[in-house]
VOSE-153471 format. One record per residue: z, y, x of N, C-alpha, C, O, CB in turn; residue number from 1; residue in one letter. Coordinates in steps of 0.001 Angstrom, whole numbers, plus 500000, padded with zeros to 6 digits. Glycine has a CB too. Example, Ala and Ser with C-alpha at 12.3 -4.5 7.8 and 13.67 -1.06 7.14 Angstrom:
ATOM    n_c3    n_c2    n_c1   ca_c3   ca_c2   ca_c1    c_c3    c_c2    c_c1    o_c3    o_c2    o_c1   cb_c3   cb_c2   cb_c1  pos  code
ATOM  507800  494310  513190  507800  495500  512300  507800  496700  513200  508465  496681  514236  509046  495527  511308    1     A
ATOM  507080  497750  512850  507140  498940  513670  507870  500030  512900  508039  501138  513409  505725  499402  514084    2     S
This chain:
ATOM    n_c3    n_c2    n_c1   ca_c3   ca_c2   ca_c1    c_c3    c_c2    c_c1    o_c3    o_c2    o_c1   cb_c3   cb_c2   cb_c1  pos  code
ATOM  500000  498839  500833  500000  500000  500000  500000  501244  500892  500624  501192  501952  501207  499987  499045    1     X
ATOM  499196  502617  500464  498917  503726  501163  500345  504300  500987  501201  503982  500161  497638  504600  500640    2     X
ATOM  500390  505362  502118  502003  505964  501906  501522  507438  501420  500318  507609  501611  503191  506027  503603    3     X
ATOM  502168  508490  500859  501682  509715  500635  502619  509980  499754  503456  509257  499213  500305  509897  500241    4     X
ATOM  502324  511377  499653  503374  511929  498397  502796  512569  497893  501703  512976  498286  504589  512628  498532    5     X
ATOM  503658  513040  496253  502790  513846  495248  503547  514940  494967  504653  514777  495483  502397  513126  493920    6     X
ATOM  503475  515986  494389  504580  516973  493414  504418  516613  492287  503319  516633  491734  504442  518546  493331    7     X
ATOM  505535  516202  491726  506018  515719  490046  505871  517142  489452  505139  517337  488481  507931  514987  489772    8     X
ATOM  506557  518105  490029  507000  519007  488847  508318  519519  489630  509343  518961  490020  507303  518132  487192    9     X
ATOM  507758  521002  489686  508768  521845  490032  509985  522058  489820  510593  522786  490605  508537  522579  489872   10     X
ATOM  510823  521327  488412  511933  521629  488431  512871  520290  489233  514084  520133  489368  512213  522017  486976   11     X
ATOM  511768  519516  489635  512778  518619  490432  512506  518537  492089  512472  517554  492829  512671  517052  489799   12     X
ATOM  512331  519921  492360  511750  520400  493723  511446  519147  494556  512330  518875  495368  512813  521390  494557   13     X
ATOM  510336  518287  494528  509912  517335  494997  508468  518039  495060  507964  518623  494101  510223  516034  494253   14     X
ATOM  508029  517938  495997  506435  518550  496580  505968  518403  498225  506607  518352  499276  506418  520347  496323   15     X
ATOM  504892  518375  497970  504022  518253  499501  504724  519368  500785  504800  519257  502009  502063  518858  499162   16     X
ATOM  505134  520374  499875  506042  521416  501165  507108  520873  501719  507500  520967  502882  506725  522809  500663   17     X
ATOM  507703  520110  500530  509041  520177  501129  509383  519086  501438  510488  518941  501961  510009  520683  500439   18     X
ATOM  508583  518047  501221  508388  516453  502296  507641  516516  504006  507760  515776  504983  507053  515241  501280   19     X
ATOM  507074  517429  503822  506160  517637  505030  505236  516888  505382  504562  516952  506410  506711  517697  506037   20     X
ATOM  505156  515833  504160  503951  514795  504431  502367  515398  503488  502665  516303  502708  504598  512968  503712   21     X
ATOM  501011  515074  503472  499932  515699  503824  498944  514326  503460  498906  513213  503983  500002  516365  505445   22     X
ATOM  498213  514895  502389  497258  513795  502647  496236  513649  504053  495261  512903  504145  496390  513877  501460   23     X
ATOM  496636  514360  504848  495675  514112  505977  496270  513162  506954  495857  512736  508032  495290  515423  506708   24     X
ATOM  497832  512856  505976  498768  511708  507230  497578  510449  506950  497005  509804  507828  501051  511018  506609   25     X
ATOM  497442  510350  505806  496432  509216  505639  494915  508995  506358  494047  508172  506065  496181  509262  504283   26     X
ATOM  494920  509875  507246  493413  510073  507627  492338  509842  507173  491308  509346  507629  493137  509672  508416   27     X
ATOM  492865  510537  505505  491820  511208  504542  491365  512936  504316  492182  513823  504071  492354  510773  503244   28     X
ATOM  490275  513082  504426  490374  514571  504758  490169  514684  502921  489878  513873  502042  488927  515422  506124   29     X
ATOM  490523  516257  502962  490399  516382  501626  489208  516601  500746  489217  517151  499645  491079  517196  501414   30     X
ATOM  488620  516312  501110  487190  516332  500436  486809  514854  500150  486143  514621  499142  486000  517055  501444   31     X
ATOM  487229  513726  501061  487059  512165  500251  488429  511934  499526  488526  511043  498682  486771  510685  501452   32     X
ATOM  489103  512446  499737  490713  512271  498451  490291  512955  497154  490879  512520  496164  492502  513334  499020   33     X
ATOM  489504  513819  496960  488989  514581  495654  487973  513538  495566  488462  512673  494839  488414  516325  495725   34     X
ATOM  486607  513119  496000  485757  512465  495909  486311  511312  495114  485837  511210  493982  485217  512294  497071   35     X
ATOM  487532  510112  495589  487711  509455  495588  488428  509746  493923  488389  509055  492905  488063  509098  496793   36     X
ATOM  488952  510844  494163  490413  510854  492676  489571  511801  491822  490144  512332  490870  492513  511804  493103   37     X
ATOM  488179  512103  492059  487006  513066  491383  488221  514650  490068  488415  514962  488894  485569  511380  489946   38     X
ATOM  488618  515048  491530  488684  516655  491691  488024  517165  492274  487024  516605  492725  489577  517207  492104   39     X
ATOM  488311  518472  492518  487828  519340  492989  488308  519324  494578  488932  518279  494767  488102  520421  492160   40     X
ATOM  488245  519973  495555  489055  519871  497253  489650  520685  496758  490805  520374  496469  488418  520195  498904   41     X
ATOM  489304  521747  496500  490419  523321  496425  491726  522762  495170  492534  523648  494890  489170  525276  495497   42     X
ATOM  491843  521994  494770  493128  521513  493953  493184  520837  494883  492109  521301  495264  493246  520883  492495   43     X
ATOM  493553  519788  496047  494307  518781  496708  494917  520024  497577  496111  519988  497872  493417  517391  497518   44     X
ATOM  494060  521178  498008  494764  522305  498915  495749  522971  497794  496822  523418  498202  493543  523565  499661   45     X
ATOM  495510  523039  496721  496690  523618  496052  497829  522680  495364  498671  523119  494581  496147  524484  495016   46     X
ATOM  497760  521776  495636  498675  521050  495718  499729  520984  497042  500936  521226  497045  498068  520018  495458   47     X
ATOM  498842  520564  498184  499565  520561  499328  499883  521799  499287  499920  522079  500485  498978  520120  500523   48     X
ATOM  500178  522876  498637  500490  524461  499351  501457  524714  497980  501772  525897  497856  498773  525877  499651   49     X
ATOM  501862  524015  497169  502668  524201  496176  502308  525073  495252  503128  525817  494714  503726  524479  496561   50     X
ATOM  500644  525075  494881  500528  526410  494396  500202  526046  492584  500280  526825  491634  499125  527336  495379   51     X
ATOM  499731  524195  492600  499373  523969  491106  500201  523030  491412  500725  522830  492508  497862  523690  490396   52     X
ATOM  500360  522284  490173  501293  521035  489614  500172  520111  489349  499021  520513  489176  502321  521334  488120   53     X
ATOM  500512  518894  489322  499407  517805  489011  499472  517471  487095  500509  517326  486448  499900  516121  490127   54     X
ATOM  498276  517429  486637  498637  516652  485297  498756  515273  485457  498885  514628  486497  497629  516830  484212   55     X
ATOM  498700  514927  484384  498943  513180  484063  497555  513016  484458  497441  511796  484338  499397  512480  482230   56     X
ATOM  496836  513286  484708  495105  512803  484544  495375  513033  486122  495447  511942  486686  493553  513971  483442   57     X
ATOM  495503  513849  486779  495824  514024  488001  496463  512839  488799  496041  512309  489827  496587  515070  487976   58     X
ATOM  497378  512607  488204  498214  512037  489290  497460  510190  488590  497874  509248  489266  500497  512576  489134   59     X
ATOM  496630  509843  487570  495916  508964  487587  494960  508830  488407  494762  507758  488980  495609  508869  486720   60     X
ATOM  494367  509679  488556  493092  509679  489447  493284  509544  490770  492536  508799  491403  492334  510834  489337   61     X
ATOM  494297  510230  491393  495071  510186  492976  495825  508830  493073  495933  508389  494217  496352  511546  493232   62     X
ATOM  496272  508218  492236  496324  506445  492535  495483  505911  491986  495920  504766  491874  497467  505597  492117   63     X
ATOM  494188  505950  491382  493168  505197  492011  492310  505468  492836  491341  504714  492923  492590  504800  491384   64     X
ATOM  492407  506599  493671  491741  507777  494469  492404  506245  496414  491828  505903  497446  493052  510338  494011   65     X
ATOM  493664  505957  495842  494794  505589  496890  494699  503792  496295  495510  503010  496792  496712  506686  496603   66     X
ATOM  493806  503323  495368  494176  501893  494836  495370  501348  494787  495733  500246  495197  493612  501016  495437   67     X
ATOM  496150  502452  494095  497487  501952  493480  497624  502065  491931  496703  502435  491203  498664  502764  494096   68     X
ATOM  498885  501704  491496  499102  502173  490167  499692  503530  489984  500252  503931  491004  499908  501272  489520   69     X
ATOM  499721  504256  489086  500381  505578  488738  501642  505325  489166  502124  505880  490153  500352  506044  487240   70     X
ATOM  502344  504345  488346  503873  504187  488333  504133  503852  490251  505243  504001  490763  504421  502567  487015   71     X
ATOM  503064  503464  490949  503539  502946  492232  503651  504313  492987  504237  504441  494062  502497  501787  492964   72     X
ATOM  502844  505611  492107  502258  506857  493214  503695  507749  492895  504194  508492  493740  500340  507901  492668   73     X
ATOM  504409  507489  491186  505447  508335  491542  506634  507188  492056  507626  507703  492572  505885  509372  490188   74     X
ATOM  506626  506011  491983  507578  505929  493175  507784  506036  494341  508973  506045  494661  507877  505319  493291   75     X
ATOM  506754  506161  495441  506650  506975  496278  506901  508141  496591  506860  508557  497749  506035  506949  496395   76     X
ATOM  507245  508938  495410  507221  510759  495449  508683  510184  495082  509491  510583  495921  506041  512133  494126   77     X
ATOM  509121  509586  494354  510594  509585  494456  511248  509134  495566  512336  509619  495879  511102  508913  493528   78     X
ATOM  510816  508416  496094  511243  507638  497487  511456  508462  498437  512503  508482  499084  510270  506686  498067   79     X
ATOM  510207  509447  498672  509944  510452  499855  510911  511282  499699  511450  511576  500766  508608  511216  499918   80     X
ATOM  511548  512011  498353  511810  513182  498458  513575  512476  498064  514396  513348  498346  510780  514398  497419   81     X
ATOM  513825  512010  497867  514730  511428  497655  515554  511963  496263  516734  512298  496165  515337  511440  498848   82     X
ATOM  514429  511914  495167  514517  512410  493633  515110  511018  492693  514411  510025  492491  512731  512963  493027   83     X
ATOM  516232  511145  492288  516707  509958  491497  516565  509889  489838  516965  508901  489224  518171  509846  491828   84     X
């Protein structure tokens, strides 16, 4: 399984800033992580920069973007950030 993190949602300050992890740890640049999870690049940069929140369609597409399940992509974001 790929490692990475997501932002849930701001009120449980869990995000790409404040893990310090990057989809580029994956040595995916952001233009095949959008390709792959069919966004846009300029949303994976506003994500990593805390600037949008992911929807539910979002954070579907970024685990199969990663060939995981949804439920596997936010346990990972809980794991990382250490959100209970």
């Amino acid at each position: 399984m790929n490692s990475f993190i997501l932002l849930p949602s701001s009120s449980c300050n869990a995000s790409f800033k404040s893990s310090n992890i990057s989809f580029e740890t994956l040595g995916l640049s952001q233009e095949e992580i959008a390709f792959r999870a069919n966004i846009d690049r300029t949303y994976i940069s506003m994500l990593e920069r805390d600037v949008k929140q992911p929807t539910i369609t979002t954070i579907f597409g970024l685990a199969e973007a990663f060939e995981m399940q949804p439920y596997e992509l936010v346990k990972e974001i809980q794991n990382k950030v250490g959100f209970k």
